[in-house]
C-alpha positions as CSV (number, residue, x, y, z in Angstrom):
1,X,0.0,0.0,0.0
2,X,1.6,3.4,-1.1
3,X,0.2,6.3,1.0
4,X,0.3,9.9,-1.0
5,X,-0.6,13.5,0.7
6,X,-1.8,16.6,-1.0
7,X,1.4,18.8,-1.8
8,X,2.1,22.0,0.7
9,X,0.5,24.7,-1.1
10,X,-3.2,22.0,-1.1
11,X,-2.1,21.3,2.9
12,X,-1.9,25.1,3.7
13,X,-5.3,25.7,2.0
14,X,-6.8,22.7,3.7
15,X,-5.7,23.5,7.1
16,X,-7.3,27.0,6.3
17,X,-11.0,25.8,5.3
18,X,-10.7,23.4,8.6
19,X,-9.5,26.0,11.3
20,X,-11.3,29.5,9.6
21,X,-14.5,27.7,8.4
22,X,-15.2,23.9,9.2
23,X,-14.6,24.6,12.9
24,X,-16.9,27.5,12.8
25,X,-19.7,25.8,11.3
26,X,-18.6,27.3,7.7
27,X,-19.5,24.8,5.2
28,X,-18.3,26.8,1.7
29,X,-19.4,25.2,-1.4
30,X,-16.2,26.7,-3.0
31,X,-14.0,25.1,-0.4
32,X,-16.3,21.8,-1.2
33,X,-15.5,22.2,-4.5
34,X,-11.6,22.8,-3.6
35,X,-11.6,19.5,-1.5
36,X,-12.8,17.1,-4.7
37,X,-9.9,19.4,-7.1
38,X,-7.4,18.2,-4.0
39,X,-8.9,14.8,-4.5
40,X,-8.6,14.4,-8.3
41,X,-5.3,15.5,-7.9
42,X,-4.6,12.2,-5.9
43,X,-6.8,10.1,-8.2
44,X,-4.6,11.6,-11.2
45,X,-1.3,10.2,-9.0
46,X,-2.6,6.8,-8.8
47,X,-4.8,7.2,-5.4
48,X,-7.7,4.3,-5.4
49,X,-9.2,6.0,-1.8
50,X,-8.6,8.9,0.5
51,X,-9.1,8.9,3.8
52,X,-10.9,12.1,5.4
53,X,-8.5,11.9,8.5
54,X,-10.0,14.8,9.9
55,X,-13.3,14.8,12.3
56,X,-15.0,18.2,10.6
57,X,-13.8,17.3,6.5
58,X,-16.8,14.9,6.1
59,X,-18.8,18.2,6.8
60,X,-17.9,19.2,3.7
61,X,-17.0,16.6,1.9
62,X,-19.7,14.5,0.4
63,X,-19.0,10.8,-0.8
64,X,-21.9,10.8,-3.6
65,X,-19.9,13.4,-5.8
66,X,-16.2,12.4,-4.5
67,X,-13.6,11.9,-7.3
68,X,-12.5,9.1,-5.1
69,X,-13.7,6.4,-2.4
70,X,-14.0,7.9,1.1
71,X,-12.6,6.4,4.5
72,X,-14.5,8.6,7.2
73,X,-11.9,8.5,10.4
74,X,-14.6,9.7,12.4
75,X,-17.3,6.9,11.2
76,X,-14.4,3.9,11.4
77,X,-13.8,5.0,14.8
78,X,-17.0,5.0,16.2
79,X,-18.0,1.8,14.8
80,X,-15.0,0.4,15.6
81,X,-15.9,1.1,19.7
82,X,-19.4,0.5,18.9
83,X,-18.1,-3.4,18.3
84,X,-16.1,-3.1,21.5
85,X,-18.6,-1.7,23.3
86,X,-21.5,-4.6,22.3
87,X,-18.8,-7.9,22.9
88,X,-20.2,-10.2,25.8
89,X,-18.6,-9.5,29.1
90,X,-16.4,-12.9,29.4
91,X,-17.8,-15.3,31.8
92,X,-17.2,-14.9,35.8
93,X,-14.8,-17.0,37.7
């Protein structure tokens, strides 16, 4: 598995729409628009997925009109503890 990342200027920009707008309830269709040119970009570099590895970018970004397969971090994590959460207790001694 070969992991890519958006180059610096795409980071700064990101970080930016997260921390001035996402945070702040901000949900810019230009900056959605901005997060599925970021993603091409990594489909164009060979990219098969992305993972949204930030709790407030599934605000914006929407998997129905994605250039590329979404892995929600936020989503993945809570199932993952809602599985922990519902195993059986293991019998008492």
């Amino acid at each position: 598995m070969a992991v890519h990342i958006p180059d610096e200027t795409d980071r700064e920009r990101i970080n930016t729409i997260i921390f001035e707008e996402l945070v702040n309830g901000v949900l810019a269709e230009e900056s959605r628009l901005y997060f599925n040119t970021v993603i091409e970009k990594m489909k164009d570099r060979g990219c098969d997925g992305v993972v949204l590895g930030c709790t407030e970018i599934p605000l914006l970004v929407d998997p129905n009109d994605c250039p590329l397969p979404t892995l929600d971090s936020t989503r993945l994590l809570a199932r993952a503890a809602l599985r922990e959460a519902m195993k059986e207790d293991p019998p008492s001694k």
